[in-house]
N, C-alpha and C positions, 0 to 999 in steps of 0.2 A: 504494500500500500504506500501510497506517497506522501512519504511524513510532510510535506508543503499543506497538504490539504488539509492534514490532519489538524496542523496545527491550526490554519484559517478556520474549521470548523470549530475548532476548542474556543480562539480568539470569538469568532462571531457568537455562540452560545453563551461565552463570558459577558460580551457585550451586550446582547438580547436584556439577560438577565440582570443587568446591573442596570440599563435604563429604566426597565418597566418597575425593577423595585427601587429606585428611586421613585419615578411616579407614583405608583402609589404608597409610598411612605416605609416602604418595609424596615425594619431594623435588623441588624446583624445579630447574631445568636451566639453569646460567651462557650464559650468551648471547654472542657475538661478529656481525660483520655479514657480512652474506649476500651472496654470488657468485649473483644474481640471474641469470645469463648458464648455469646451469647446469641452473637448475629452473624457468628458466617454461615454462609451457605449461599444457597440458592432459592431468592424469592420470586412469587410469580401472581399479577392478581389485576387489579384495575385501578385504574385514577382520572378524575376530571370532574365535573361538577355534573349532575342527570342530562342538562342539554348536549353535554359532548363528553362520553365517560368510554374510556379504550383504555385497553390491553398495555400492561407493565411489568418488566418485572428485573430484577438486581440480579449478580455474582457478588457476593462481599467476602471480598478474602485480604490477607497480608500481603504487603509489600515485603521489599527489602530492609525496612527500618521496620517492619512488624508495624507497620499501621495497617488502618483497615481502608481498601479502596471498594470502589465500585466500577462494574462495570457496566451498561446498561443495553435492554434489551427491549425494543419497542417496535410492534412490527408497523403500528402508522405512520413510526418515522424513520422504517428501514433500517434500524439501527440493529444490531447483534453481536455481543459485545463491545460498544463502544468505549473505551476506558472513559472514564468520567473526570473533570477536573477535581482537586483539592482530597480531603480526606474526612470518612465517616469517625464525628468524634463524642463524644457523650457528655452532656449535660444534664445530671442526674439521673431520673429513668428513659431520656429523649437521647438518641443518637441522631449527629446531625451533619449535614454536609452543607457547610456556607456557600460556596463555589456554586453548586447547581441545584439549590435551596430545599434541601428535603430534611426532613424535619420528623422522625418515626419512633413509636416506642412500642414495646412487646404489651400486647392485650390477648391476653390469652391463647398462647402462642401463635397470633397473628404481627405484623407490623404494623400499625396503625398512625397517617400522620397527614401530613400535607405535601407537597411539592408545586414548584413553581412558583412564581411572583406572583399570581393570585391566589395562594395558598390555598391547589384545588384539594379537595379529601383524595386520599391512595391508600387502600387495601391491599396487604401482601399474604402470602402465605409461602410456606416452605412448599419444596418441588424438587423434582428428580433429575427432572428435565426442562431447561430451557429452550424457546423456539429456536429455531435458526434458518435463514436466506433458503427460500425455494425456487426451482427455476422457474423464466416467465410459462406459464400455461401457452402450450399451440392452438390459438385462437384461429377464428376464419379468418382469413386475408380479404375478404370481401372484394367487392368487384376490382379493384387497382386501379390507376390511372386511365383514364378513356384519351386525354394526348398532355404534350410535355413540351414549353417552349424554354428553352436555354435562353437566360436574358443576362448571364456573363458573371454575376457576384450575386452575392448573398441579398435576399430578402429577408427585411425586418419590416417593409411597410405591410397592413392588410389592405389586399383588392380592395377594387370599388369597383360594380357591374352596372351599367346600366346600358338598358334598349342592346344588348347582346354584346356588347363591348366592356372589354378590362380594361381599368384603366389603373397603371401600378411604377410607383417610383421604386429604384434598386438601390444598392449600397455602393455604386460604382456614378451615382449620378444621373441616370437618364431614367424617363418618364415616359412610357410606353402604354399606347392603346392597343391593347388586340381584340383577335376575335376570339367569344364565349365560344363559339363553334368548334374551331380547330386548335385556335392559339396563332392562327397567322397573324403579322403584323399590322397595323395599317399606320401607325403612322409613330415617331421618335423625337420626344424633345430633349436636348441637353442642358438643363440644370446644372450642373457645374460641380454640385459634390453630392453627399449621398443625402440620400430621399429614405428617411424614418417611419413617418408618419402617413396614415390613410388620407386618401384622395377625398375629396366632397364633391358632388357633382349636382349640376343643377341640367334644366334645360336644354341650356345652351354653352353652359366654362362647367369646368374644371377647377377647384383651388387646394392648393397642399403646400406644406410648408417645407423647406429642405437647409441643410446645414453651412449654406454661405448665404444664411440671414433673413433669406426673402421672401415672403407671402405670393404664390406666385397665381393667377391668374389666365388660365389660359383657354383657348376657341377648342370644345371638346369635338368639335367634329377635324377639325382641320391639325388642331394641336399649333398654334399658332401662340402668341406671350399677347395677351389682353393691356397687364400690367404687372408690376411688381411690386409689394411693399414690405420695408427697411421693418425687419423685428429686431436688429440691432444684436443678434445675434452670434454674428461671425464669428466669434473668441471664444462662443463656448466649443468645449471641447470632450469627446469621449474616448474612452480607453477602451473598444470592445476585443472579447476574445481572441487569439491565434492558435497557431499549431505549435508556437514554443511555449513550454509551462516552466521547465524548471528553470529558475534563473529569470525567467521572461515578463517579471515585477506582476503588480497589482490590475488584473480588470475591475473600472469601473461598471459592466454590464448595463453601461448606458442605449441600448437598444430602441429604443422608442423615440416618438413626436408626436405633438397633437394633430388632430384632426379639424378642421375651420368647425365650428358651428355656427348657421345661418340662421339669422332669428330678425324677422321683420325688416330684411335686408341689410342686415349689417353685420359682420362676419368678427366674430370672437376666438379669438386664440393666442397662447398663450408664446413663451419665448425660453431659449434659452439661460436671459439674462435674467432671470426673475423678474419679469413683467409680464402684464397680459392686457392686451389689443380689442378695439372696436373699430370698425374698418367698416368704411360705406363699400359695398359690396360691387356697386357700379362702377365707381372712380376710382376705386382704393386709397381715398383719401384719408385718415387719422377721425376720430369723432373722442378718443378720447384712450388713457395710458394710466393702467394699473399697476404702480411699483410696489412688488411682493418683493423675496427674498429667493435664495436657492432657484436651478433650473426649473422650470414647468417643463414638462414633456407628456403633461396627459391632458385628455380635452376635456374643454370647460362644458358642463351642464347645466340646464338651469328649469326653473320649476315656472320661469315667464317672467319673473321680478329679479330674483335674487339668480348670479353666476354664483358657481362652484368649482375652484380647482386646486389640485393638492399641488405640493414644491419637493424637491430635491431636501429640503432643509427641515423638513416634517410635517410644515406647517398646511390643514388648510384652509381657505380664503372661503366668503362668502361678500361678494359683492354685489352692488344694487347696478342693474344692468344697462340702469337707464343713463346714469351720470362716474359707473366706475369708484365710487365711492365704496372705501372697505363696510363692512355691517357687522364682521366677526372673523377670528383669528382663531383656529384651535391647533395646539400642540400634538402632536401623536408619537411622537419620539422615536423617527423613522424616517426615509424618503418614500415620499409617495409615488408610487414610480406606475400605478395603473389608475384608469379614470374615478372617480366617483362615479356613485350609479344614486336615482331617485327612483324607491321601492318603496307602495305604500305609506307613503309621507316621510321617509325615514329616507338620511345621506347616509348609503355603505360605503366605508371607506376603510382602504386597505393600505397597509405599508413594509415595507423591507424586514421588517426585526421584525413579522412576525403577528402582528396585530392587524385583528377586522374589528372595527366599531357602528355603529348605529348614531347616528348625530342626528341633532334636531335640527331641521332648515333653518327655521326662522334666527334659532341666537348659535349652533352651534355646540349644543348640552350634548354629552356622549349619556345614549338612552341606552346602551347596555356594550360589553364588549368580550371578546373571546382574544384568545390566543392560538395559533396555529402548531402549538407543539415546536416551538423553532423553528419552522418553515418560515420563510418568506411568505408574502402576499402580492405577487409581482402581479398575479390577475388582478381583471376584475366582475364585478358580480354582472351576470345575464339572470331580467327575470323568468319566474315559471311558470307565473301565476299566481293566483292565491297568498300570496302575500311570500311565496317562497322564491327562491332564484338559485342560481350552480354559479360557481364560482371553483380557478383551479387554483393551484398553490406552486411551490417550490421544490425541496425538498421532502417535502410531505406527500409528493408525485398524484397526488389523489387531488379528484375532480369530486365535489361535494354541492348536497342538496341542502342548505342551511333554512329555517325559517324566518323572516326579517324583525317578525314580535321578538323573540327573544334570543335569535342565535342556537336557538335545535338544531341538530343537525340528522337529517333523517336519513340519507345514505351519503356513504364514501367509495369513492372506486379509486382503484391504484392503476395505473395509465404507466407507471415504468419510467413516469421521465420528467422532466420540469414541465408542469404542465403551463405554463407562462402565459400562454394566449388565454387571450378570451373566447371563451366556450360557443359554441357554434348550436343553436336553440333550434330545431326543424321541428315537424308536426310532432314525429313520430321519435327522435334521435337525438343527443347529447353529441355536437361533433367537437373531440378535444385534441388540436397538436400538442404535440410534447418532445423536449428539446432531448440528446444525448448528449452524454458528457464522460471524456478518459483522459486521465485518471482522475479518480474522483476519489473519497471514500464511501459513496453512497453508489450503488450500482442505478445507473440513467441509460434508458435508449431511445432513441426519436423515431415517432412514431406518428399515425394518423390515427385515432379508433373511433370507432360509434357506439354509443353506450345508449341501454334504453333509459327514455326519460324517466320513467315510474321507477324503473329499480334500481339504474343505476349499472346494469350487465351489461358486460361488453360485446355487442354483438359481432363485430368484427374489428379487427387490429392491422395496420396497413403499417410496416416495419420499414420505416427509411433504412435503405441498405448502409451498412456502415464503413466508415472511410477511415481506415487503418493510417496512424499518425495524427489526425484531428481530434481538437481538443471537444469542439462541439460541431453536434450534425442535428437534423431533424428537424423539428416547424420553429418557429420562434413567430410567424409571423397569424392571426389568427386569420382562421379561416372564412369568407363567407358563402349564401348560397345565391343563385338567381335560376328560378324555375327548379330542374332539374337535374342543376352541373354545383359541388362545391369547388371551391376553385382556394387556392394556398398558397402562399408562396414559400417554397425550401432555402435551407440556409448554405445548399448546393448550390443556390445561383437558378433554380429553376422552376418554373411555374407550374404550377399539378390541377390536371382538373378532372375530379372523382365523379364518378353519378349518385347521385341520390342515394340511389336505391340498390 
């Protein structure tokens, strides 16, 4: 395994955990030493609070100094033996482990305590046997590819279809219409660097924004430049992935851009430089500049009065749409790197360390909130109806049916891979890409699957073939449908367009 990652994995759960218990106030736990003769072994049982309560369970045995470690074994978050930071230590009948905040004492020869920074309840019991890694199941491959256009570099924008044409910026710069039919061309604009973010499309233009600055504007039939406007972006900068890991520093997995939102002709969207833009839609003139903080790179939504967009920096924004005027600021202690969604009155908002919340539009009150297990929240929520929506994660590789009253979560499905994008809602199917990643310490592979909406089963699984030496393969980019073609784009540099059915 590759101690790099190992150690990034250690670094980020450390981190995770020391924001969110600072937020909520936690206190540290005075420590004394441990009656190791009482809790080794092997414990196995459950923890989380009734809305989201999964599968747990320890190794506690000596180190080399005779202290007590732990190792952790969790199958929702792929974990199987993970050495755990710091050391299991005793505080009169409670042994405790500061580092990854558990907190447990013998009740009748049970373990009985808390874990995690919202000190969820955890149930253990001794066992013989702990789980361990099984291989992926041979699922149906389902129909495959119906055709494939090579567009030269990596896609991180999602399509935009309309009246039978794609319309999709690449990571190489250029902004290409084709056709839903075949994938032939019809027509090529150059942009000038790479194109993150999904296309809007209207009648007549096209508008998406791209990474030297410019709000671009353009004649969707001919692919022709309408106008351009200055988001003053130029200087930000990302660090994404490559095929050199060891040695080859820090990715930012800055992958994404917003998408325009069009609202009574006038086009919102945010920038890399922490601001966010109101644009007359006809002239691309200015109407008015919202100075936040940290990159935006997720699209602004809004409920008709009040915008919504999260930052790089944690924060997110609730502004009045008419004049750009802030109305409310909330902390979440994370970058928010996928869009907010509005679900039955309630803002789902996700972020990097790990945290989904429920916010209240009007002032921005967090009305309930969960943690992902240390996943990331790189998605964001698709609704389902009824007040419920799927949403995928990170490291947690599972695409989940959450309720938006209180964060239930009613199924989970494991998809094998960063499930990143945003989930792909059809009548009948759940379409989820998911990113691969080697070397890792958590096993990831990039994939396409269809899961059914009601349960959550995978009815078939379409396995991006894998590219021996790359650090990552697979979708990053999310999928969508028009009629009866989904259509993706691969982090091969290649356009996919699947049938329906």
């Amino acid at each position: 395994m590759d101690t790099l990652f190992v150690r990034r994995l250690t670094r980020l759960n450390c981190f995770v955990l020391a924001l969110f218990a600072a937020w909520i106030g936690l206190s540290s736990v005075s420590t004394q030493a441990a009656e190791p003769d009482l809790v080794e072994g092997k414990w196995y049982g459950t923890v989380g609070f009734p809305e989201d309560r999964v599968e747990i369970g320890f190794e506690i045995k000596r180190n080399e100094k005779q202290e007590l470690v732990l190792s952790l074994f969790q199958p929702v978050m792929n974990f199987y033996g993970l050495q755990v930071p710091g050391i299991l230590k005793k505080e009169g009948d409670t042994f405790v482990n500061d580092d990854y905040r558990l907190s447990v004492k013998l009740v009748d020869g049970k373990l009985e305590g808390t874990y995690f920074p919202f000190k969820a309840p955890i149930s253990l019991q001794r066992t013989k046997q702990l789980p361990a890694e099984t291989p992926v199941p041979d699922f149906p491959k389902g129909p495959g590819p119906r055709w494939r256009a090579k567009l030269g570099s990596a896609l991180y924008a999602p399509a935009a279809v309309r009246d039978g044409v794609v319309y999709l910026g690449t990571g190489g710069g250029y902004f290409h219409a084709l056709s839903l039919t075949d994938g032939s061309f019809r027509w090529t604009f150059s942009a000038g660097r790479p194109i993150h973010g999904e296309a809007l499309t209207t009648a007549d233009h096209v508008f998406f924004v791209c990474d030297n600055g410019f709000l671009f504007k353009l004649d969707r039939r001919t692919g022709k430049e309408v106008w351009r406007y200055d988001l003053g972006d130029a200087q930000a900068t990302r660090i994404l992935t490559h095929q050199v890991v060891d040695n080859g520093g820090e990715f930012d997995f800055d992958l994404s851009a917003p998408k325009p939102l069009l609202w009574e002709g006038v086009l919102y969207v945010g920038s890399g430089d922490g601001s966010l833009h109101a644009v007359n839609a006809t002239d691309g003139k200015r109407i008015w500049r919202f100075e936040g903080k940290g990159k935006i790179r997720t699209d602004a939504v809004t409920d008709g009065t009040r915008l919504f967009v999260g930052s790089w920096d944690g924060l997110v924004f609730g502004v009045d749409r008419a004049s750009g005027k802030e109305l409310w600021r909330k902390e979440t202690y994370g970058p928010v790197t996928g869009p907010p969604q509005l679900i039955e009155n309630k803002l789902m908002v996700g972020n990097r360390n790990g945290l989904l919340a429920a916010l209240e539009p009007a002032t921005g009150k967090t009305l309930w909130r969960m943690l992902f297990w240390g996943s990331a929240v790189e998605s964001s929520p698709v609704p389902a109806g009824d007040g419920l929506f799927y949403i995928g994660s990170s490291d947690l590789r599972r695409v989940s049916l959450i309720d938006s009253k209180d964060g239930r979560v009613l199924w989970r499905t494991d998809v094998y891979g960063w499930s990143w994008p945003r989930p792909l809602v059809t009548e009948k199917y759940v379409i989820a890409g998911a990113i691969g990643v080697e070397p890792y310490v958590i096993r990831h592979f990039g994939s396409l699957s269809a899961l059914d909406r009601k349960t959550g089963k995978i009815a078939w699984r379409w396995p991006m073939p894998e590219w021996p030496g790359s650090f990552t393969n697979g979708f990053a980019a999310t999928p969508v449908v028009e009629g009866k073609t989904i259509v993706v784009g691969g982090l091969d540099g290649t356009l996919y367009a699947f049938p329906l059915e």
